[in-house]
N, C-alpha and C positions, 0 to 999 in steps of 0.2 A: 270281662269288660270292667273296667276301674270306675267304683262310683262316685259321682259327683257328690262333692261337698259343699256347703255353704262356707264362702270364707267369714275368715273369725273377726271379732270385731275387737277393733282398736282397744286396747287396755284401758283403763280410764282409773284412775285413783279413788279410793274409796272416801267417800264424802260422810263423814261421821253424822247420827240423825241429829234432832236437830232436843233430842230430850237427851242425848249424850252434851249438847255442847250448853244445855241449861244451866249445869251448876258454874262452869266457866263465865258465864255471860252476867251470872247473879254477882258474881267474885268482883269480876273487873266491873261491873256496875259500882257495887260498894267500895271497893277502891280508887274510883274516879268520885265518887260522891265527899270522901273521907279527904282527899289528898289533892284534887282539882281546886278547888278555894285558897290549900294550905302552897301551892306554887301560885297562886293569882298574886295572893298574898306577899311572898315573896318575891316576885319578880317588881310589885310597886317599894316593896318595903325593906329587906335585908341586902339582895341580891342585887340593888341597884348602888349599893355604897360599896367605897374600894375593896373593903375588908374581905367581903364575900362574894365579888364579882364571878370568882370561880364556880359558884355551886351549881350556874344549870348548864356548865359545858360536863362538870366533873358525872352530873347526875344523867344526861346524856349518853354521855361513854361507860355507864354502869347500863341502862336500858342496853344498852349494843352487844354490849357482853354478855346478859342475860339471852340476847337471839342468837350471838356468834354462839356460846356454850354451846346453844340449845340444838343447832345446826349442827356443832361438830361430834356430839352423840351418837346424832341421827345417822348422820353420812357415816361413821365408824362403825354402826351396827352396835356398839355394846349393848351386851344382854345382862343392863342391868338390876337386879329385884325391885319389882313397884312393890315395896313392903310401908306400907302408908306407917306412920309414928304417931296416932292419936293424944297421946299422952303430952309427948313432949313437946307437938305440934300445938296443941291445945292452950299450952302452958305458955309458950312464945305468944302466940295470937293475943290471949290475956297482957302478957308484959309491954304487948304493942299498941294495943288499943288503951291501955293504961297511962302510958306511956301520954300518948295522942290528945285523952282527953285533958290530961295538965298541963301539958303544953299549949293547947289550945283555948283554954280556961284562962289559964294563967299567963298565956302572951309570953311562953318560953319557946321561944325558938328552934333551940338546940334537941328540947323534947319531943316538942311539935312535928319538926322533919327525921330527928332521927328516930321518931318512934316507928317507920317505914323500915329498917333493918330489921327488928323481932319479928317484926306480921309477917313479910316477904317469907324468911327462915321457916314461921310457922306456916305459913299456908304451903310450903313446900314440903314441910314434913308429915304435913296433914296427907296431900292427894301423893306422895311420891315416897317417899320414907327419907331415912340418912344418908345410903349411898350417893341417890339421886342429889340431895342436897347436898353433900362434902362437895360435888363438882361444879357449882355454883357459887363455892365459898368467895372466891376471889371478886365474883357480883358485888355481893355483900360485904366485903371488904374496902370496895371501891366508895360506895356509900358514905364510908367514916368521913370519906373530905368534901362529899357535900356537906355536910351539916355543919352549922354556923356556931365557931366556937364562940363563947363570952366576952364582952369585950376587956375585961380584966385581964382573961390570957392574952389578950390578942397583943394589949399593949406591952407588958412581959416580955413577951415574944418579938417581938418588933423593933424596940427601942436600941436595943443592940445592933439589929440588923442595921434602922438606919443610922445609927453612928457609925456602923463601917463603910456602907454606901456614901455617906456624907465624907469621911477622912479619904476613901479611894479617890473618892471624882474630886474633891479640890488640891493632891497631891499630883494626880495624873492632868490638870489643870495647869497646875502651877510649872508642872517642866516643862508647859512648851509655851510657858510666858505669861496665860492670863491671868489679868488683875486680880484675886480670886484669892477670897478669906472664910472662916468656917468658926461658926460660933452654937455649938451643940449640935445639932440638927438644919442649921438655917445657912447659906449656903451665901456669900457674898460675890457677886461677880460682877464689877463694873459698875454703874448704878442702882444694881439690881440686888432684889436678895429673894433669894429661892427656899421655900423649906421642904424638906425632904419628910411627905407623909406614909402614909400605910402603906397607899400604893406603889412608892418606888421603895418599901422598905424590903419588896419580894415575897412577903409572907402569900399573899394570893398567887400567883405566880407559881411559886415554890410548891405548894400546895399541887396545883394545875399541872407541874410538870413532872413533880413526883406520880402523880395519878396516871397519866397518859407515859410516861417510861417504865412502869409497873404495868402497866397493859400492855403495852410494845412486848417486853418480855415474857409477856403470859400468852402473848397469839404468837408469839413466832418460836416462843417453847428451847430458850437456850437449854443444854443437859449441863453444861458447865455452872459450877456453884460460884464458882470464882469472879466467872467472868460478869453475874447478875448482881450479884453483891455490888463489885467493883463501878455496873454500872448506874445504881440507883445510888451509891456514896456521891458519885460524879456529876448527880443531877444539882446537886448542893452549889458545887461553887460553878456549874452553870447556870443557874439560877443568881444566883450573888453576880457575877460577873456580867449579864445581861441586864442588869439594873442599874448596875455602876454604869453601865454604855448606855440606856435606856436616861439617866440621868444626866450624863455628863453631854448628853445631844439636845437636851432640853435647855440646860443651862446656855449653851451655844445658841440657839436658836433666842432666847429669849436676851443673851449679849449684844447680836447682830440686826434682830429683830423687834426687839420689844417686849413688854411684857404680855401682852394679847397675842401675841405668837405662839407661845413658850405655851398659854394656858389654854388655849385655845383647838382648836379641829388637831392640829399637828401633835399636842398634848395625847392623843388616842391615836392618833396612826402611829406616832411613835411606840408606843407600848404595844401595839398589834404586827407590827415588824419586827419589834427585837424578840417577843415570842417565837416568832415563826423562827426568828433565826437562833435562840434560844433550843427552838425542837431541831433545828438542821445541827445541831453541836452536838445532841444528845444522839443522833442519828451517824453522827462523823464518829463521835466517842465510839460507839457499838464496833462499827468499821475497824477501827484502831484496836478494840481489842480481839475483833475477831480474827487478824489479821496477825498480831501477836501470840495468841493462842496457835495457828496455822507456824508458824515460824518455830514456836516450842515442840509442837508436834513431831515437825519432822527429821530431826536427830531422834527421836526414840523411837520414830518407824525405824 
């Protein structure tokens, strides 16, 4: 006769104790105490001017990254060495926290937030080693465009930009008729004069959409070298080209409308629209070239 067994119980996940999840809990404590002030900070003070509007969507899609990585590890099973790197783990932490307190003594910004690159490095080479940390690089790499460059580059950087933003839109103005003249930067149309600042010069923007097309490519994992290249060159004059439209709708709006139009609520949907459509160009680009790649292919099959 077949003996009866007790059936078995439900698997349940193993729920790590609670002096394993202590030095974690001590970690992110200290790094919410270090770096919570240093974004309070930012979101009243750097983050809220054109320049650096970018930094908490850029530093968002670096946290996501960090769990996407950390997720697709997991689920792949790599059996990778937890071989922790004391040394050079040790040596990052130092250049971070170093790093943090000049920056935050000294009201340097750029030190201040990106002293969060070395720590992050180091505390992963501390509990995990190099391997583990090589595959997080792209995290870390994401980081570089949050952090708020000087404004000496910024203007460098820029001035160029909006003088070609500024020569597009009053050429592509002037072919289909309107009154529309251009004196450096400052943009004449009808009784109106527009000047063309950091934020339609693209650099935030540009910024933004280099970061999220670099991510795009890194979760969807193209193996063509051509085709990644080809599509972060192309982020360039989608970006130039969404500003030039981004401003030449503003100028319209403030023609037909006034100048409290132009500067006004419609001044931000504008710019949050041609983003979006900004990201559907860089999404159409991908398309097109995956699509032309498929076409080269199949003669050599």
């Amino acid at each position: 006769m077949p003996e009866l067994t007790e059936p078995s119980a439900p698997y349940a996940p193993r729920v790590p104790p609670l002096r394993d999840l202590a030095p974690w809990l001590i970690l992110f404590a200290g790094l919410a105490a270090l770096y919570v002030p240093t974004i309070i900070d930012f979101v009243q003070g750097p983050w809220r001017g054109d320049r650096n509007s970018h930094g908490p969507i850029v530093l968002a899609l670096s946290a996501w990254f960090f769990y996407f990585q950390a997720k697709r590890i997991q689920e792949q099973q790599l059996n990778l060495p937890r071989i922790p790197a004391p040394l050079s783990g040790s040596v990052m932490v130092a250049i971070g926290l170093a790093l943090y307190v000049l920056g935050r003594s000294q009201a340097l910004p750029m030190f201040e937030l990106g002293s969060l690159i070395p720590l992050l490095i180091g505390v992963v080479l501390l509990f995990f080693g190099r391997q583990i940390a090589a595959r997080f690089w792209f995290a870390f790499f994401l980081l570089f465009f949050a952090v708020p460059m000087p404004a000496s580059v910024v203007d460098v950087l820029t001035q160029p930009m909006k003088i070609g933003v500024s020569i597009s839109t009053v050429e592509l103005l002037h072919a289909f008729g309107y009154p529309v003249a251009r004196s450096g930067v400052i943009i004449s149309i009808g009784s109106y004069q527009l000047l063309v600042a950091d934020a339609c010069a693209g650099l935030n923007s540009l910024f933004t959409l280099e970061a999220l097309g670099l991510l795009y490519m890194n979760v969807m994992r193209h193996e063509s070298v051509f085709r990644n290249i080809t599509l972060a060159i192309l982020i360039v004059p989608i970006s130039f080209s969404a500003n030039v439209t981004r401003v030449i709708i503003l100028s319209l709006l403030t023609y037909y409308f006034g100048d409290e139009a132009g500067q006004g609520f419609l001044h931000e949907f504008s710019g949050m629209v041609l983003f979006l459509t900004a990201l559907f160009l860089i999404f159409a680009a991908d398309g097109a070239l995956r699509a032309l790649a498929r076409r080269f292919e199949r003669p050599s099959a």
